[in-house]
N, C-alpha and C positions, 0 to 999 in steps of 0.2 A: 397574167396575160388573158385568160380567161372571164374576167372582168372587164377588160380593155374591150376586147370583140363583143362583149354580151353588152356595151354602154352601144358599140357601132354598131349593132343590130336594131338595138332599139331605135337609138336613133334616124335608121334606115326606117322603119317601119312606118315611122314618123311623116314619112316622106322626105328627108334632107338627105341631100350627097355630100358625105363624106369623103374627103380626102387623105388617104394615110400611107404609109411606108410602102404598104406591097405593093397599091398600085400607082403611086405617083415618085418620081423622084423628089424627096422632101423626105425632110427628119425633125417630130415632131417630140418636142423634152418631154418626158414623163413627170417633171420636176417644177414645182409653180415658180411662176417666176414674180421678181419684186412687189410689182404692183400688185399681183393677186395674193403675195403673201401679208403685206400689207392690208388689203380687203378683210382677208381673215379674220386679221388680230382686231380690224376694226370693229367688224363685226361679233366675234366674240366676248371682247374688253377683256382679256383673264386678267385676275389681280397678281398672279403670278406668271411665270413663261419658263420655259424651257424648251430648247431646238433638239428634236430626235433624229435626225437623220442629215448624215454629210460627213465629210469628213471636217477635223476642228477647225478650220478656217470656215467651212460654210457655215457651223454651227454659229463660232463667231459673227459672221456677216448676219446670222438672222437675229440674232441678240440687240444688234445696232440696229437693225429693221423695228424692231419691237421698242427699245429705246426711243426712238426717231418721233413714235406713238405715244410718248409719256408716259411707257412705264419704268421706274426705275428699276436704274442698273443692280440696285442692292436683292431686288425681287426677281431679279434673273438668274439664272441657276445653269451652266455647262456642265451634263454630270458625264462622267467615261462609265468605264466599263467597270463593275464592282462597288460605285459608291453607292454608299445608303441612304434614302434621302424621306425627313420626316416633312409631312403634309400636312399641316391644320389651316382654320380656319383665318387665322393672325400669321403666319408665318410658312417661310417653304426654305427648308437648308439642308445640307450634308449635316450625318450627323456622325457618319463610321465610313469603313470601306473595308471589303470582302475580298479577298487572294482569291484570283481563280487562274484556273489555269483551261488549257483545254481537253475537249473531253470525246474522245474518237467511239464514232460506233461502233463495235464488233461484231458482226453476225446480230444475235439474236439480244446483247449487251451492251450498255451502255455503264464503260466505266476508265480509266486510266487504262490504258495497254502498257503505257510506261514508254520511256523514251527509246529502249533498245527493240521493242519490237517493233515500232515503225521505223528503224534504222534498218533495221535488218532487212524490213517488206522492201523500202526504197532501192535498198542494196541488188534485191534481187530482182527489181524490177525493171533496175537500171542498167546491171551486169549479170544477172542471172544467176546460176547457183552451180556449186560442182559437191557430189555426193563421194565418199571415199569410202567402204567398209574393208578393214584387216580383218582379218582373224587368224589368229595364232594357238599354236599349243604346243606346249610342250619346249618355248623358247624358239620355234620355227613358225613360219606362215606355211597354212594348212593350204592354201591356194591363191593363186592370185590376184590381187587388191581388184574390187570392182571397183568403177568410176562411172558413174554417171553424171551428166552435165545439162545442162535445162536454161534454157535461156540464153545460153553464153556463146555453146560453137555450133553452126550447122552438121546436122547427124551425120551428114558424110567425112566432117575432117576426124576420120577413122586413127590418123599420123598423129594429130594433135592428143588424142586419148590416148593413145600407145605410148605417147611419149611418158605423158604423167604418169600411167601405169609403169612402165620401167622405174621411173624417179623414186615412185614408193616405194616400187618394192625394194629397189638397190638399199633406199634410205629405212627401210622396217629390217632390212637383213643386219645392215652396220649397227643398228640400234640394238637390235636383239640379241646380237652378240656380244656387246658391252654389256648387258645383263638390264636394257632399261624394262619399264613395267609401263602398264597399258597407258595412264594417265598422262607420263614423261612421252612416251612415241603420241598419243595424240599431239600433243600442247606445239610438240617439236613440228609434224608432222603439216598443220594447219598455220605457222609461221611460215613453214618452208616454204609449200607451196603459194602462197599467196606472194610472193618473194619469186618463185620462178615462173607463177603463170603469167604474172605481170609483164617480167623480162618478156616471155615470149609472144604473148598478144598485145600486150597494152592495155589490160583488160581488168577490173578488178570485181569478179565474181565474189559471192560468199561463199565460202569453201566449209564443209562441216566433215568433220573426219570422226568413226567410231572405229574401233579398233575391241575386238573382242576375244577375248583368250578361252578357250574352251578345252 
């Protein structure tokens, strides 16, 4: 964009009035159209071609443009995304093609996050998140489950947290008395609720439960 306004500068300078989007009702393509892309290849002649930008129909449509010019089809080339493509002097083909996948930036890293971390980011972006910490000892809970919730219910539905707080701890007391261990109350714990906060909002937060015996 900044090349766009710095060609309309010059050209202003120039002395010519320009007419463009902001100040005129009119929409002007960024995109060359037929004849000029024609002009191009005439002017260039390449002894190969290849269309870089469009989606595959337009790439297609500019191949028949280039055609149309006398260059043949065989010396045309539609490459996607990951083909390898060898360039000499007599010749221009695919010769391989590369798996790729995508590759999300992290902070200050560029590398796979993996598929379950941006499920999770979307999860919480979409439904928010609810915090659960237990701690037990001795086969009893030492105090009552905090719950924190972030994204999901406005801080005053005070009813709605009370609720889930009762829920745990009813469901960590039942657990603990059957003799289960930290691992089995999480696992259990983070089914349940995702199961009953749905029932009650509609809502589906990620829910993360630690549970720690001390």
């Amino acid at each position: 964009e900044r090349m766009v306004y710095s060609v309309i500068n010059s050209l202003m300078r120039m002395g010519a009035e320009v007419f463009y989007e902001q100040d005129e009702d009119l929409h002007v393509s960024g995109h060359a159209s037929q004849e000029e892309l024609k002009l191009m290849i005439s002017l260039t002649k390449p002894k190969f071609f290849m269309p870089i930008h469009g989606e595959y129909r337009h790439l297609r449509a500019h191949v028949r443009i280039a055609e149309s010019l006398g260059i043949k089809s065989s010396r045309c080339i539609i490459a996607g995304n990951g083909d390898i493509l060898e360039l000499s002097k007599k010749s221009f083909e695919k010769t391989g093609e590369l798996h790729l996948n995508q590759i999300y930036v992290d902070g200050q890293d560029i590398e796979d996050v993996g598929n379950g971390v941006i499920h999770d980011r979307k999860s919480m972006s979409a439904e928010g998140i609810v915090l659960v910490t237990v701690v037990t000892a001795e086969g009893m809970l030492v105090r009552p489950p905090e719950i924190v919730a972030k994204g999901f219910v406005a801080g005053k539905n005070i009813k709605l947290i009370d609720a889930i707080r009762a829920d745990v701890q009813a469901q960590t007391h039942r657990m603990l008395a059957d003799g289960a261990q930290e691992k089995e109350i999480t696992v259990f714990l983070r089914k349940h609720l995702k199961n009953s906060i749905f029932r009650l909002t509609r809502r589906n937060p990620l829910i993360e439960v630690q549970v720690m015996d001390i």
